[in-house]
VEXDRENRO-901365 format. One record per residue (C-alpha): residue number from 0; x, y, z. Coordinates in steps of 0.1 Angstrom, whole numbers. Layout:
N
n,c1,c2,c3
NUM,X,Y,Z
...
//
This chain:
815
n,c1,c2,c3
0,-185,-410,-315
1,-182,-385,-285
2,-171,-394,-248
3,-205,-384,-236
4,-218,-423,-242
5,-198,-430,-206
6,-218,-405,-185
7,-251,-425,-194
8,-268,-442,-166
9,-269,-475,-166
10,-285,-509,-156
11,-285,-521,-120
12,-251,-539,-103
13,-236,-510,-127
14,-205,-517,-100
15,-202,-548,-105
16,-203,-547,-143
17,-171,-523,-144
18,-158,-551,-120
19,-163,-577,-148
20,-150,-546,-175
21,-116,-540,-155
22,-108,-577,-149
23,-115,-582,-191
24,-89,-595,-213
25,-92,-570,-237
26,-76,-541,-236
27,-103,-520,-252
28,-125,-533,-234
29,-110,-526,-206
30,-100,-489,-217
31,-138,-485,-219
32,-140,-494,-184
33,-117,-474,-167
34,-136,-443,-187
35,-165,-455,-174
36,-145,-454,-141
37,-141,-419,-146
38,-168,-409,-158
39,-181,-417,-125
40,-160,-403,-106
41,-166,-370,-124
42,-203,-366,-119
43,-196,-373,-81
44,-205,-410,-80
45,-184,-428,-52
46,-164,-458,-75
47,-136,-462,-49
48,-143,-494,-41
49,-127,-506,-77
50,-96,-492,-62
51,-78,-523,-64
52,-93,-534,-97
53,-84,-500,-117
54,-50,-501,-101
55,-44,-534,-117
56,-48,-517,-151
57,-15,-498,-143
58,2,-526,-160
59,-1,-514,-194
60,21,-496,-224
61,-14,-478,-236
62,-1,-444,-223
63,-42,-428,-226
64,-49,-461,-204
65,-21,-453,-178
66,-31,-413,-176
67,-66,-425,-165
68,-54,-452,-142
69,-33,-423,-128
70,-58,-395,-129
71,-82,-419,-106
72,-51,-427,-83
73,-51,-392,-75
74,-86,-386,-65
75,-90,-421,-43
76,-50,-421,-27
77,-62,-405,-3
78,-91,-417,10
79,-75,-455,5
80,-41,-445,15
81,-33,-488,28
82,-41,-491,-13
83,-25,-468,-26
84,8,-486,-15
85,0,-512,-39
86,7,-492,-69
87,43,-483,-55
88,61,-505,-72
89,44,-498,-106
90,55,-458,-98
91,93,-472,-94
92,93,-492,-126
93,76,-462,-145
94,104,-440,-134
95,127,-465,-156
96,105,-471,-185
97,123,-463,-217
98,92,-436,-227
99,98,-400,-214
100,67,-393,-214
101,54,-426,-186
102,85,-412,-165
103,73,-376,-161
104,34,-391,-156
105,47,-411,-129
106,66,-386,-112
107,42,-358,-119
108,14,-379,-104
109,39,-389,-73
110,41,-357,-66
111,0,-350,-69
112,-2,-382,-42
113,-7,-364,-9
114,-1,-397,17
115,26,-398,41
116,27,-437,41
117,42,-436,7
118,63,-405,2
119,97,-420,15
120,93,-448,-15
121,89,-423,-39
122,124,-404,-29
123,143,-427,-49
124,123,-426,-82
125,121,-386,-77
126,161,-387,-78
127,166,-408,-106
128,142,-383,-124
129,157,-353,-110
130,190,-364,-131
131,169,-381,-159
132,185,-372,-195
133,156,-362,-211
134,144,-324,-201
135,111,-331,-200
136,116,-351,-172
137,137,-331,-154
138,111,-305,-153
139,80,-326,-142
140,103,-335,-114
141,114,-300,-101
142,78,-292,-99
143,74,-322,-78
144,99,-315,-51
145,79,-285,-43
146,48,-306,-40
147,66,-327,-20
148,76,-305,4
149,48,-290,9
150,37,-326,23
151,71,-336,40
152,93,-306,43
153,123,-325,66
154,123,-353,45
155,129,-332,11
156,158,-314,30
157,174,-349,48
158,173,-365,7
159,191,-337,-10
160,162,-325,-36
161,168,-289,-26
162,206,-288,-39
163,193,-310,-69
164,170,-283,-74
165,198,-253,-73
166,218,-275,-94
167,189,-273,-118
168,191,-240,-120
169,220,-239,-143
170,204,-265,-166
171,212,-265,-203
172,172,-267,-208
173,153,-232,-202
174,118,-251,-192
175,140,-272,-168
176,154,-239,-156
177,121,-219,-153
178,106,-251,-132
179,137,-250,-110
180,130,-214,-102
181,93,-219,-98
182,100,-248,-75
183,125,-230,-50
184,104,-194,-53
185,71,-214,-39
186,93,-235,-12
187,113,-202,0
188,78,-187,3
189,67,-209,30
190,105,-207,48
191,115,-169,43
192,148,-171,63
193,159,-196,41
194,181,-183,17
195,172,-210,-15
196,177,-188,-39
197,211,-174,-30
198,216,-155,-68
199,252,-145,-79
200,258,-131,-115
201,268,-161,-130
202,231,-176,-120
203,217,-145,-129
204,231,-148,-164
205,219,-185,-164
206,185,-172,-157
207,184,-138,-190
208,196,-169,-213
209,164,-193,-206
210,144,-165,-206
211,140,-157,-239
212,137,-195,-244
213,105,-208,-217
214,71,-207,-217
215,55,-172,-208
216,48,-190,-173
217,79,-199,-170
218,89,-164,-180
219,71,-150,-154
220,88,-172,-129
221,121,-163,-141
222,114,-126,-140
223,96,-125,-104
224,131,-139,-92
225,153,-116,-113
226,132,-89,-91
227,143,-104,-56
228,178,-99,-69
229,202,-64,-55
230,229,-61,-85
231,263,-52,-70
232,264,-18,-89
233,246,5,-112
234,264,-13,-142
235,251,-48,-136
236,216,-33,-129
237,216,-19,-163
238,226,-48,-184
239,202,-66,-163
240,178,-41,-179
241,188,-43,-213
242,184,-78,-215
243,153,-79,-198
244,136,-51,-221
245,126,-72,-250
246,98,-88,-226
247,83,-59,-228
248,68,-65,-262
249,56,-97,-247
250,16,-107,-259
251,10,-123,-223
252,3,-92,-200
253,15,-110,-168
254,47,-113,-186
255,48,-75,-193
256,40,-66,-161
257,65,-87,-145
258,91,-76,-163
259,81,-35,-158
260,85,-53,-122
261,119,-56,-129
262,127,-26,-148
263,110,2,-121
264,131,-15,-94
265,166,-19,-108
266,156,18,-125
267,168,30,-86
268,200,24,-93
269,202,40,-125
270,217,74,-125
271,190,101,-142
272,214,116,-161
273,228,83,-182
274,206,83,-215
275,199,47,-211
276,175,56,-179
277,161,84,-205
278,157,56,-233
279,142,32,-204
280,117,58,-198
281,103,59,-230
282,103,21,-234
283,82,18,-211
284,54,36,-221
285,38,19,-250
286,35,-16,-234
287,16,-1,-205
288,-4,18,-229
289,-12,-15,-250
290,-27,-35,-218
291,-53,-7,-220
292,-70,-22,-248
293,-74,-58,-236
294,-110,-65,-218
295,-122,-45,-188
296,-109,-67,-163
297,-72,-67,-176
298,-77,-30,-177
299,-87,-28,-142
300,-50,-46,-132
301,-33,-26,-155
302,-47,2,-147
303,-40,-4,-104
304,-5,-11,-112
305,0,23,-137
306,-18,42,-110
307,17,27,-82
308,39,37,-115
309,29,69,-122
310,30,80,-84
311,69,64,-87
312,75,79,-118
313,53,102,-130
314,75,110,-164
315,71,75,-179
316,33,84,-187
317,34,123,-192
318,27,125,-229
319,3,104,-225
320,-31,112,-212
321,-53,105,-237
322,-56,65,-237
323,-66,75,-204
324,-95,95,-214
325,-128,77,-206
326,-147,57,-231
327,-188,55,-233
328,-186,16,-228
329,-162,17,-200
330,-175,-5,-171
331,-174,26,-139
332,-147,3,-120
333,-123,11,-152
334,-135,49,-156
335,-133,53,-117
336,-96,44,-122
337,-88,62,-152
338,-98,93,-136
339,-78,91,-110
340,-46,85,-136
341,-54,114,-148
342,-55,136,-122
343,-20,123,-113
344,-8,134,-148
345,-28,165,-151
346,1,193,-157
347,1,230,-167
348,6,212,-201
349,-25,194,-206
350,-47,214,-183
351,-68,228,-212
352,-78,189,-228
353,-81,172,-193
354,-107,203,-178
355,-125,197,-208
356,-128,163,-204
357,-139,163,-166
358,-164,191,-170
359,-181,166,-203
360,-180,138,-175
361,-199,159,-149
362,-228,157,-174
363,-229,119,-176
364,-257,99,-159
365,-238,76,-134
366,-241,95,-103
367,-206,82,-83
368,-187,89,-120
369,-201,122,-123
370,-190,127,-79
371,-159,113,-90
372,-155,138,-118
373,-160,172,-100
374,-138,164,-71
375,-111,157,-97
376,-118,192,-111
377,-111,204,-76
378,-81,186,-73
379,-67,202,-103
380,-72,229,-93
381,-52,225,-63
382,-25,208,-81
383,-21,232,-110
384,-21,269,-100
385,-24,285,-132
386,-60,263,-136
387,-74,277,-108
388,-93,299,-122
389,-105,285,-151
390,-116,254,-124
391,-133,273,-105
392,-154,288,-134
393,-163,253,-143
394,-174,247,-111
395,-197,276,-108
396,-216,266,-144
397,-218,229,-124
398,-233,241,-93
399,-258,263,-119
400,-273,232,-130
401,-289,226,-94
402,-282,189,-95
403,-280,181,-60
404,-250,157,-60
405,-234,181,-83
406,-241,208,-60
407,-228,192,-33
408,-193,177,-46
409,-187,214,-61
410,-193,229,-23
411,-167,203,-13
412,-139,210,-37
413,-142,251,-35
414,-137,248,6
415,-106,230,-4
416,-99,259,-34
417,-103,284,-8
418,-78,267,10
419,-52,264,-15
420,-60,301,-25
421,-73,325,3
422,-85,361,-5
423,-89,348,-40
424,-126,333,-52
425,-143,346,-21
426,-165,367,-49
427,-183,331,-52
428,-197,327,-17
429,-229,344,-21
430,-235,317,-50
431,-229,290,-21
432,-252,303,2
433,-278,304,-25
434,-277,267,-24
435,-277,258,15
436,-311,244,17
437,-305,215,-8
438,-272,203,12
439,-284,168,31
440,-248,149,30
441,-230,156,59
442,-193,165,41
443,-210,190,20
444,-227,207,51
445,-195,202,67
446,-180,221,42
447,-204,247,37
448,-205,252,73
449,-165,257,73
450,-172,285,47
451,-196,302,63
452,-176,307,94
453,-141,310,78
454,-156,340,59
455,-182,354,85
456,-167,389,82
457,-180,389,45
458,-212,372,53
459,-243,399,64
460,-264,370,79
461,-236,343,85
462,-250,341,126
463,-290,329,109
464,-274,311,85
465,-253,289,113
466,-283,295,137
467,-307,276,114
468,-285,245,114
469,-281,246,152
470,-323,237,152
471,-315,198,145
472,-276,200,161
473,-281,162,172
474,-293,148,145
475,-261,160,125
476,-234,141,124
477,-200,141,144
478,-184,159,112
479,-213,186,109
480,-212,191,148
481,-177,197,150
482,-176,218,124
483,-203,241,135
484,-190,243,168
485,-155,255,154
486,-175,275,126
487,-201,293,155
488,-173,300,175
489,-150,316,150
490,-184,343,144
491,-181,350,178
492,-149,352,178
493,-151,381,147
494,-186,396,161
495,-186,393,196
496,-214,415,206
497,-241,402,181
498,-232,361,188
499,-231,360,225
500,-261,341,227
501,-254,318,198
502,-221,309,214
503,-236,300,244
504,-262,282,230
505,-234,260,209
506,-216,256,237
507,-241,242,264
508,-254,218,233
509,-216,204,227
510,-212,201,267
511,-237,191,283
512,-264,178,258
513,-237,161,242
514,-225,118,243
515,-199,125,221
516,-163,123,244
517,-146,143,207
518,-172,174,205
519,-178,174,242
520,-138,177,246
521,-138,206,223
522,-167,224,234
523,-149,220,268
524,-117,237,256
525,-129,265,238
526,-153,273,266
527,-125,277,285
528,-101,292,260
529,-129,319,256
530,-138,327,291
531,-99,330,302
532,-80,347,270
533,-103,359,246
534,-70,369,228
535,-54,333,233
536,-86,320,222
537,-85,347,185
538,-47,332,178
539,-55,295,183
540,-90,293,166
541,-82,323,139
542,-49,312,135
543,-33,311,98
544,-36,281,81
545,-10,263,61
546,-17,254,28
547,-31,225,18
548,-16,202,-5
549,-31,180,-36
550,-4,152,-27
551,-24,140,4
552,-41,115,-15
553,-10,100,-25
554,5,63,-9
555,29,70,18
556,70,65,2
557,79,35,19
558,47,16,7
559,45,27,-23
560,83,14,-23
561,67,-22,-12
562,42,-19,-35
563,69,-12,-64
564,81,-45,-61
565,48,-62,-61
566,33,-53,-94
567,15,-77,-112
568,7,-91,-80
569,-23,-91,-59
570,-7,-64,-35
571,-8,-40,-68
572,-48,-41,-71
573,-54,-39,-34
574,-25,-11,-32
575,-18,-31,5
576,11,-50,12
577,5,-90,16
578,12,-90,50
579,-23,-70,56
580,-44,-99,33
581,-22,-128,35
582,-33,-150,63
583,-18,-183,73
584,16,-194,86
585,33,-190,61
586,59,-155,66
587,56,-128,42
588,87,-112,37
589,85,-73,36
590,104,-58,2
591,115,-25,-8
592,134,-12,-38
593,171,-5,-35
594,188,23,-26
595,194,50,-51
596,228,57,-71
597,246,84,-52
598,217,97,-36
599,203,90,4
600,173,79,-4
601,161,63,29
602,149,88,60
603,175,85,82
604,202,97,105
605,238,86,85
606,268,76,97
607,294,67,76
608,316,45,105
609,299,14,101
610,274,-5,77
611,239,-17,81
612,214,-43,70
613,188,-40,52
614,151,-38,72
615,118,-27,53
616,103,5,72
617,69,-12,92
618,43,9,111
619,66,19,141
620,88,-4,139
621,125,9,131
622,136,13,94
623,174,6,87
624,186,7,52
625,208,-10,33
626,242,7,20
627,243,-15,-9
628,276,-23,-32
629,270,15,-44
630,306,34,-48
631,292,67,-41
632,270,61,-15
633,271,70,24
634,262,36,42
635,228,52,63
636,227,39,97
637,189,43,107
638,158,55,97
639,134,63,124
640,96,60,122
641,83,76,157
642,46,68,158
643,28,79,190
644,42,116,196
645,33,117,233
646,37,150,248
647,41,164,213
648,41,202,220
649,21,198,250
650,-11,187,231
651,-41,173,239
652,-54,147,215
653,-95,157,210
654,-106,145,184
655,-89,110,170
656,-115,97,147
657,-131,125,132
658,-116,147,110
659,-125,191,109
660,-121,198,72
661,-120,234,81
662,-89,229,109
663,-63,211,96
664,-39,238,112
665,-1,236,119
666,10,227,157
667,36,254,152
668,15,281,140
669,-1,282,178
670,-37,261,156
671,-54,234,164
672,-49,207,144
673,-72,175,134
674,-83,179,172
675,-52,195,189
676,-57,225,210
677,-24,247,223
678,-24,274,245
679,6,300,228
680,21,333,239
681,13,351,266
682,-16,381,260
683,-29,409,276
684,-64,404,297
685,-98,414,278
686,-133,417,298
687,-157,385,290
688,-195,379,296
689,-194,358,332
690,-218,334,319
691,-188,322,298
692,-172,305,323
693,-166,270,322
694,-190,251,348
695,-161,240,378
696,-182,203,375
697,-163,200,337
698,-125,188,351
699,-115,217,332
700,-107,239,357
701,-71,241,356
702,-59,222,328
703,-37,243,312
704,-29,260,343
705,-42,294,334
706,-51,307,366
707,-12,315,375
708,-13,338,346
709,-32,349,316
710,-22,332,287
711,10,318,301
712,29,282,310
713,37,280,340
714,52,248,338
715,55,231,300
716,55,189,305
717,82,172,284
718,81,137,283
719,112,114,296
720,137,102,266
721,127,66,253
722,150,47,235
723,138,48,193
724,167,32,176
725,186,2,199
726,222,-3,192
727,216,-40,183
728,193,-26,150
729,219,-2,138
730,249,-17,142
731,259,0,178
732,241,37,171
733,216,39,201
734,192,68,194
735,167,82,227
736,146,113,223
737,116,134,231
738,98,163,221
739,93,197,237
740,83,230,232
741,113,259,240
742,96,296,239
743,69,292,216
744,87,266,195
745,93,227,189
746,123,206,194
747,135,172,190
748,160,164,223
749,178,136,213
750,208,116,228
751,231,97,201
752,253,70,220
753,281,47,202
754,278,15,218
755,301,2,189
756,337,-9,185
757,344,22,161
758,342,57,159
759,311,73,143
760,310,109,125
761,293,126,96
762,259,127,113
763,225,140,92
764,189,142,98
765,159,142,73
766,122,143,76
767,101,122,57
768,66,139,52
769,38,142,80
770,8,158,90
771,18,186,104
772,48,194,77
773,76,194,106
774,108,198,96
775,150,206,108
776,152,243,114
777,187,239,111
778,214,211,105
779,224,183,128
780,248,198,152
781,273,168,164
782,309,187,164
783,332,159,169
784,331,124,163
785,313,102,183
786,338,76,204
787,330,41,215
788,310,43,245
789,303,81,240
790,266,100,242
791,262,135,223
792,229,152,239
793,210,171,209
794,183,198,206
795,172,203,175
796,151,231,165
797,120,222,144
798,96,242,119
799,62,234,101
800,74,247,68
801,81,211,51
802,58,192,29
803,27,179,42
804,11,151,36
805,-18,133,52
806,-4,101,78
807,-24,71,92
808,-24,79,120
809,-24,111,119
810,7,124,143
811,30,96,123
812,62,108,118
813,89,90,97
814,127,103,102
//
């Protein structure tokens, strides 16, 4: 007969039947009872007032009888907390009954008991479990010194559980040892700057022995502490490796992940060319391949965390791209991801299968896949030279099919080709134009509109093409307005005589017709760059742009270093740290991997006179990084992150929330950029329409103090030094600096002073990647070694030849 007889409703006074049932001197009957007890309690009756009643059942050797007893303890403690006391003593004498089994169910539902009144009688059951002989115990109870202090933290700390529990650690049980580690991991959570799991190798070696041994929970405990732990040397992080591998071929995916967890962090202190890191490499692939055929959700996480991987190590996955390939019955969430794998894996190798594959998924009927898939044959296209041609082809036979979302990603992707590849596929313009009538989505207009002015030299009727979107200018969007200001002023700025009017026109409608502070700002400035220097005006609107990258969709290093050693986590689908989702008190402790053997892998200026501590890089806060226990490794004393670049080469920030897809320009180059506008070199005087001048009402009239001279500074601002680095973050290394602009080109002023007790030499600089793609012209200069109490004033020379890559926000700058 089933249990379903007990949910029945039943005759009135049903209380005060159970009553009668629980006070019975049969035990069945009274069994039945208490499941009619529960029963209730299920559905969401209210049966607390046989609270004292059901607790007198406690006194029983029917174990099923006790677990129910216990189970409604649990639910009505609480609310009946002066009752609760009651069953105390029955708790205490549970802790010594002679069944293993009644002393875990006492302890564990201690534990579950969530009343202040009676936690300090339960301390003294708790330690006699703690240091029960039978493992099964011992477990229950670690787990319940967690619980425990989640109620009563000082009183868990005043008794003594948390040693208990580090004792625990080295138990001769691997279940007692995997609850130990569970236990201190979820306590040390809510105190960071505790220090509970203080791991050595000998506990470290304690902890690869049970884990071959637990539970795949209690695995993934194990291994999510192993990951927390810096190994003294590249030798120790290897056999940590070794013996951590064969989780790998784990059937519980959380297990697999955690332990890739492991591997892709200690992997940074693996030298590249030992042939274990080469075998590593390889083991890694098939199990990350294998969590691509469990269901789509599983996918999804898998795929989130191979999509951190493969931007950490892109060789792992190189051979191969075709589980990646999308399948029919593919929910879009898992395709969406897939496709974006792929991109990241797409090489000169596989160009030819992966082409192939986006230009069949272009066809499909899901209209943000088939977005999706063009734009990814654009961004092959950037990424792999030698496709670029073959891309572009498939693009054109796309934008033939007149599908208007088609249509309009392809427009999108070819601005950026162009970009990647001037004087190349210009031949394919006059297709584009054919199409301009069907754009409606601001980018692609944006984009189109960038075109049409980049390349107005090769256009007959570029002015009635950008004249007949200046008809509904307001109704556009910021983006579309921008860019057809920059785009109409560029045709002038190659036809003067036949745009005049136009110009003007585009002007008046960004100045004074305009609400928006970003296009009113820039119509202001070129109004003024074109009715001073007409010259000035050709070399900062005309000027050559750098080369776009296809890595600017890529997470910036140091997160994707945090991220690294959350996989498997939450932080890993979300690709955010916790600290940006977690909320609560509890302190999220910032990670990042360690440093590499024999390499400088953090940003930083080094010094090799003193050693620092290890501080995770955070938004502009100050990076320092850890020297490690590395033998070859110079101990790196700071690693700047300068957010905020004020008085960066004189600019003035325009345009801070909208982006110009057609002006990403380098500050050095004399461009604007994003929204900066620079006034360069001096140049000779050419005659201007008078109606060009900028109305004196604007606040314009002498901002970059042209008047003293065409073209020219008079008097360049720099702004004072502010201190980026403090001595008491790197260990006595104060670092101040600024910015200015020397003749036509950038400098970083800085001032290094030892407020340490030790001299301070072998000085070096390195730029992370930015925006603008600043880096060293030239090598630290710091001739002799810095003495206590010493400052060594720096200028160092900067270019915008280093590698770009798209910061939030934009003028970030990580050294």
């Amino acid at each position: 007969m089933t249990d379903s007889k007990y949910f029945t409703t039943t005759k009135k006074g049903e209380i005060f039947e159970l009553k009668a049932e629980l006070n019975s001197d049969k035990k069945e009957k009274k069994k039945e009872a208490v499941k009619k007890v529960i029963a209730s309690m299920t559905v969401g009756k209210d049966v607390s007032a046989l609270f004292p009643d059901v607790v007198n059942c406690m006194q029983t050797d029917n174990l099923e009888l006790k677990k129910l007893v216990y189970l409604y303890l649990m639910n009505y403690a609480k609310s009946q907390p002066d009752m609760a006391i009651m069953a105390v003593n029955t708790f205490v004498k549970d802790c010594e009954d002679p069944n293993p089994l009644i002393r875990a169910l006492a302890v564990r539902t201690m534990g579950c008991i969530r009343v202040d009144k009676i936690t300090e009688y339960l301390c003294e059951p708790l330690r006699k479990c703690l240091k029960d002989e039978d493992p099964y115990v011992r477990k229950t109870a670690a787990v319940c010194v967690a619980k425990l202090h989640d109620i009563n933290a000082q009183l868990v700390e005043d008794q003594g559980f948390l040693d208990t529990l580090k004792d625990l650690i080295s138990d001769s049980n691997p279940m007692v040892v995997a609850n130990a580690v569970a236990a201190l991991s979820e306590i040390a959570e809510s105190h960071p700057n505790s220090n509970l799991l203080d791991l050595n190798p000998q506990s470290i070696n304690k902890l690869l022995t049970a884990l071959n041994e637990c539970t795949e929970w209690g695995q993934i405990f194990i291994l999510d502490c192993l990951a927390n732990y810096m190994p003294k040397d590249d030798r120790e992080a290897q056999s940590v490796c070794e013996r951590v591998t064969p989780r790998l071929s784990h059937a519980n995916s959380a297990v697999v992940l955690s332990a890739v967890k492991v591997l892709m962090k200690f992997m940074e202190m693996l030298s590249k060319d030992l042939d274990y890191y080469g075998t590593l490499l390889k083991k890694l692939a098939p199990p990350l391949v294998t969590l691509l055929s469990a269901e789509p959700e599983l996918q999804y996480v898998a795929l989130r965390n191979i999509n951190l991987i493969v931007q950490k190590r892109p060789e792992i996955l190189k051979h191969e791209m075709k589980v990646f390939f999308v399948k029919y019955n593919d929910p879009i969430y898992v395709k969406l991801e897939k496709l974006d794998i792929m991109i990241r894996l797409a090489s000169q190798a596989n160009i030819a299968q992966v082409l192939a594959e986006l230009k069949e998924y272009a066809t499909e009927v899901d209209v943000d896949f088939v977005r999706k898939a063009v734009r990814a044959i654009g961004r092959c296209a950037i990424k792999v030279e030698q496709s670029a041609e073959r891309c572009v082809s498939t693009l054109l036979d796309l934008i033939q099919t007149k599908v208007n979302y088609v249509v309009q990603e392809a427009i999108v992707v070819i601005k950026d080709i162009f970009r990647k590849y001037p004087n190349k596929y210009e031949s394919v313009i006059a297709t584009l134009c054919e199409n301009l009538d069907s754009l409606d989505e601001p980018e692609a207009r944006a984009a189109m509109i960038w075109i049409v002015g980049e390349y107005a030299e090769r256009i007959d009727n570029a002015d009635e093409l950008l004249e007949s979107f200046l008809e509904g200018f307001h109704d556009e969007s910021t983006q579309v307005q921008l860019q057809l200001l920059t785009a109409i002023v560029k045709l002038f700025l190659k036809k003067p005589t036949e745009t005049q009017e136009l110009v003007q026109q585009v002007l008046s409608l960004a100045t004074q017709d305009s609400d928006n502070p970003d296009l009113r700002d820039r119509g202001y400035i070129y109004w003024r760059l074109l009715s001073t220097d007409p010259v000035a005006a050709k070399e900062v609107v005309l000027a050559e742009k750098p080369l776009i990258s296809e890595e600017t969709d890529l997470i910036e290093p140091t997160l994707l270093d945090e991220l690294i050693c959350y996989i498997g986590t939450l932080a890993s689908v979300y690709h955010k740290p916790p600290s940006a989702f977690v909320e609560g008190s509890r302190g999220v402790v910032h990670k990042s991997l360690p440093p590499r053997t024999g390499s400088t892998r953090e940003f930083g200026v080094f010094s090799t006179a003193h050693k620092t501590q290890q501080i995770s890089p955070r938004g502009g806060s100050v990076a320092v990084s850890s020297p490690a226990a590395s033998p070859g490794l110079k101990p790196p004393s700071a690693a700047l992150a300068l957010c905020g670049l004020a008085g960066f080469g004189n600019g003035l920030e325009l345009s801070s929330g909208t982006r110009d897809p057609g002006r990403a320009l380098s500050p050095g180059s004399g461009a604007a950029t994003n929204g900066w506008m620079d006034v360069f070199a001096p140049a000779p005087s050419t005659a201007m329409p008078t109606n060009l001048g900028a109305p004196l009402s604007s606040g314009l009239g002498d901002l970059f103090d042209l008047t003293g001279g065409v073209g020219t500074l008079s008097g360049s601002y720099v702004a004072p030094k502010t201190v980026w680095l403090p001595a008491m973050k790197a260990k006595g290394l104060e670092i101040s600096g600024t910015f200015s602009r020397q003749v036509g080109s950038i400098s970083m002023d800085l001032v290094l002073t030892n407020k340490a007790l030790q001299v301070m030499s072998d000085f070096a600089i390195q730029f992370n990647r930015n925006s603008f793609g600043l880096a060293p012209a030239a090598p630290l200069q710091v001739h002799a070694p810095l003495a206590p109490n010493q400052s060594v004033e720096i200028s160092l020379p900067l270019n915008t030849v280093g590698s770009v890559m798209k910061m939030d926000p934009l003028n970030n700058l990580q050294v």
